[in-house]
Every structure is written in structure tokens, then in C-alpha cells.
PASEBA-1860 file (N, C-alpha, C; in nm, 3 decimals):
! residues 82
1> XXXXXXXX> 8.039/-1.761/7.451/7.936/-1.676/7.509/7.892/-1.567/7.413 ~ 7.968/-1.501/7.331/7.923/-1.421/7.207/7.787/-1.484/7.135 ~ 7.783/-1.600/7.134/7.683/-1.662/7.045/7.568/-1.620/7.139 ~ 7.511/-1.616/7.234/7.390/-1.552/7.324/7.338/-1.434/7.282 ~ 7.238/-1.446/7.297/7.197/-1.269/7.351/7.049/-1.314/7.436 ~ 7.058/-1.155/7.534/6.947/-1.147/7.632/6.807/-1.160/7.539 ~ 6.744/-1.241/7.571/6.569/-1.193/7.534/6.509/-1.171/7.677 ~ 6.462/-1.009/7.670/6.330/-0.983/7.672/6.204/-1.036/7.707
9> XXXXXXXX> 6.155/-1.096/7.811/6.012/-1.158/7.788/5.885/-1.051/7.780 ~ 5.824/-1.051/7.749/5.635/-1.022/7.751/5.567/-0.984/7.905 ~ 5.630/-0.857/7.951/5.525/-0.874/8.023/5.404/-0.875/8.003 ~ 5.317/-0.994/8.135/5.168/-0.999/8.079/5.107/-0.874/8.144 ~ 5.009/-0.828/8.074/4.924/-0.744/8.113/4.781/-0.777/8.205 ~ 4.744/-0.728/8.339/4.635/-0.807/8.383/4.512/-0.760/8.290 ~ 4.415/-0.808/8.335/4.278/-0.799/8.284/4.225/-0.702/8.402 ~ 4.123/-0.598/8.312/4.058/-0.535/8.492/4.010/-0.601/8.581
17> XXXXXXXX> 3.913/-0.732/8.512/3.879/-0.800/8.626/3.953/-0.936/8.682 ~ 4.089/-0.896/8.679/4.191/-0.955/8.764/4.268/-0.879/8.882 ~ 4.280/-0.932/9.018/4.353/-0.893/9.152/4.424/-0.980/9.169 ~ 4.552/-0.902/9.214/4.606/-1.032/9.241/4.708/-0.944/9.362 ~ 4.688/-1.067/9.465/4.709/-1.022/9.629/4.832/-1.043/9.646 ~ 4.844/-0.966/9.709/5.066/-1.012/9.829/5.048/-1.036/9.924 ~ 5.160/-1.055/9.973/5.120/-1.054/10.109/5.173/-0.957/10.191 ~ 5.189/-0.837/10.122/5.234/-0.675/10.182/5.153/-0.606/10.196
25> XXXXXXXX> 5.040/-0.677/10.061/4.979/-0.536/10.055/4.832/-0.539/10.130 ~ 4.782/-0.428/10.092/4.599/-0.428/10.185/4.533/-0.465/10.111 ~ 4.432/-0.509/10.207/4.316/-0.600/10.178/4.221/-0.524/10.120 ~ 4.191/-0.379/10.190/4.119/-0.310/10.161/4.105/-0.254/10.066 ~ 4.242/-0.177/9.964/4.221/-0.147/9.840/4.202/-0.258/9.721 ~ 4.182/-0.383/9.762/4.186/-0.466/9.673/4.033/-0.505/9.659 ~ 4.006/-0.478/9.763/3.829/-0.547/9.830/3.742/-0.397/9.739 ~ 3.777/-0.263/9.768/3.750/-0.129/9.671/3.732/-0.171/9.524
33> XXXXXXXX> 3.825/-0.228/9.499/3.832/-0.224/9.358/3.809/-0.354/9.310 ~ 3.788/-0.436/9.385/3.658/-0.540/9.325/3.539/-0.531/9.311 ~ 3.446/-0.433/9.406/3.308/-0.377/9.418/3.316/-0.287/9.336 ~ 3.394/-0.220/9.303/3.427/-0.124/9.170/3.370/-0.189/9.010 ~ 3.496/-0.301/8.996/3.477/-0.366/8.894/3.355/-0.428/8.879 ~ 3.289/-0.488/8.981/3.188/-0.545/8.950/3.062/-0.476/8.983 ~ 3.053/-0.346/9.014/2.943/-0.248/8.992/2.968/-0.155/8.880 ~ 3.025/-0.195/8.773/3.059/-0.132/8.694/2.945/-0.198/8.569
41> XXXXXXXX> 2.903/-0.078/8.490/2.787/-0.108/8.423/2.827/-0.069/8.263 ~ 2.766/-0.124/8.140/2.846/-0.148/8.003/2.832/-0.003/7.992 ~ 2.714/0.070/7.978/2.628/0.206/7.940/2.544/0.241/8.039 ~ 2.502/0.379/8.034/2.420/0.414/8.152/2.268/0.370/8.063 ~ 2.215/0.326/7.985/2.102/0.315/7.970/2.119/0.149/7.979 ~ 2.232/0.087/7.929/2.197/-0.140/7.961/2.255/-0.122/8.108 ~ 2.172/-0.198/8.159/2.185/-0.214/8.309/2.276/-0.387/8.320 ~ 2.336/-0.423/8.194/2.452/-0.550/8.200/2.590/-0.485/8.280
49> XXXXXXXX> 2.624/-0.579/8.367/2.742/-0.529/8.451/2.868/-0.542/8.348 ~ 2.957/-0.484/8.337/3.071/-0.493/8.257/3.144/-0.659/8.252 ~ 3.152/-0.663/8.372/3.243/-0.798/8.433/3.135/-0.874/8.534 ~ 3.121/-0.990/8.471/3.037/-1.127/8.528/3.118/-1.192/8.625 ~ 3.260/-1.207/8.686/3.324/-1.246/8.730/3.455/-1.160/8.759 ~ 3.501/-1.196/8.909/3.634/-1.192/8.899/3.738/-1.290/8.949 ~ 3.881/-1.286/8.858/3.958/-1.329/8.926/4.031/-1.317/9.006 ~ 4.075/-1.369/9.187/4.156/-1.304/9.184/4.286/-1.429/9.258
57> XXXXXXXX> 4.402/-1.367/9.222/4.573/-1.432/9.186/4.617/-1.424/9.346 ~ 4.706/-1.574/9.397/4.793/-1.517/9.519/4.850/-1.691/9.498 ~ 4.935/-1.641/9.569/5.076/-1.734/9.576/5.137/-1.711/9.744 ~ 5.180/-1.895/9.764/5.239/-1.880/9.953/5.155/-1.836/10.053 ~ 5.218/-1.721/10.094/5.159/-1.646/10.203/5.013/-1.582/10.175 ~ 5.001/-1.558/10.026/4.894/-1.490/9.995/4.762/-1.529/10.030 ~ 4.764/-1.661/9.989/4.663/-1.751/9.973/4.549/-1.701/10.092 ~ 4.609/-1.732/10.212/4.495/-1.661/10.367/4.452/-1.541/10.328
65> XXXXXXXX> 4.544/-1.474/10.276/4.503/-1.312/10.269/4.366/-1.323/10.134 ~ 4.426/-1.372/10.004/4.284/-1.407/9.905/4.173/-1.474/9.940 ~ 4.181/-1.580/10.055/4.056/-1.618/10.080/3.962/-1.494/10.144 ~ 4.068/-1.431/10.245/3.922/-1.380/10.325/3.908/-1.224/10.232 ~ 4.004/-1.220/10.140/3.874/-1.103/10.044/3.780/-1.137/9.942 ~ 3.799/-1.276/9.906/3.674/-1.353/9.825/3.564/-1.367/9.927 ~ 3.567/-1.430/10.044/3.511/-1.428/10.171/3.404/-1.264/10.164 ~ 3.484/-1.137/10.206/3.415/-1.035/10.224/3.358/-0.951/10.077
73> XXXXXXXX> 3.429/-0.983/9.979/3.347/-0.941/9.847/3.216/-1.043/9.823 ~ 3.234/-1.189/9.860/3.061/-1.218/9.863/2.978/-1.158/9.989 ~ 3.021/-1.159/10.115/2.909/-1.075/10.186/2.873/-0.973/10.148 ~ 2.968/-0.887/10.121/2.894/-0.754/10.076/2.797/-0.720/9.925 ~ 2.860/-0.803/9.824/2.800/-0.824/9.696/2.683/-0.850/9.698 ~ 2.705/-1.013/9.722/2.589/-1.103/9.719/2.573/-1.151/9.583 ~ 2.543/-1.270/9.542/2.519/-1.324/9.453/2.631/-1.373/9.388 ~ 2.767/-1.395/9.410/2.872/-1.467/9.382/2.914/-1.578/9.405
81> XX> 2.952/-1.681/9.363/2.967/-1.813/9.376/3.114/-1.861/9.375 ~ 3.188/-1.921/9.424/3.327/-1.958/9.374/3.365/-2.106/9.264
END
């Protein structure tokens, strides 16, 4: 067992325009900060949105909970596609 040693992995870092849901947490600050990200603009004089897309992450239980905030970020958006 001397011959081992622990490595360390990488945590990954998300991307801003990545969410990624539990199934603890709220819907609502996640649904905030998707209309965030994607009303978010490069410069105040180019009217290009920062982020063309988002992703967002869930696993198990999550899954119900990610649909219906992809669900309510296109009603309210508009113009998003899956």
C-alpha cells in the first residue's frame, strides 16, 4: 500500500451559461438567473446577447424539476428552441 498515493481530481468549473438543477433546490433562483444570463448584453452600445444558449444539467429526481424550468424560461423569453 506505500506504493499509492491519493490523486486529486479537477474540479470542473461550470460555464455561466450552465444550471444545473437538484432536486433540493428552487426552481425559482435558477429560472432568475437564466433570464439573467440570457438578457445579458456583450456592451451597452452591440445589442448581441452575451449567451445564445443555455444549458441546463439534472440527474434522477431532477430531471421533472429541469423540464418545467426549460418549460417556463421559454414562456417567458420567447424565442428558444430545445
Amino acid at each position: 500500500m506505500e506504493s499509492y498515493t491519493k490523486v486529486q481530481k479537477p474540479k470542473e468549473e461550470n460555464q455561466r451559461n450552465e444550471i444545473k438543477v437538484a432536486v433540493t433546490g428552487a426552481i425559482n433562483k435558477s429560472f432568475r438567473y437564466a433570464l439573467k444570463v440570457l438578457n445579458e448584453k456583450v456592451s451597452d452600445t452591440d445589442n448581441t446577447p452575451t449567451f445564445d444558449q443555455i444549458v441546463v444539467r439534472a440527474s434522477g429526481n431532477a430531471i421533472r424539476k429541469a423540464i418545467m424550468l426549460v418549460e417556463d424560461i421559454k414562456n417567458k423569453h420567447g424565442n428558444l428552441y430545445q
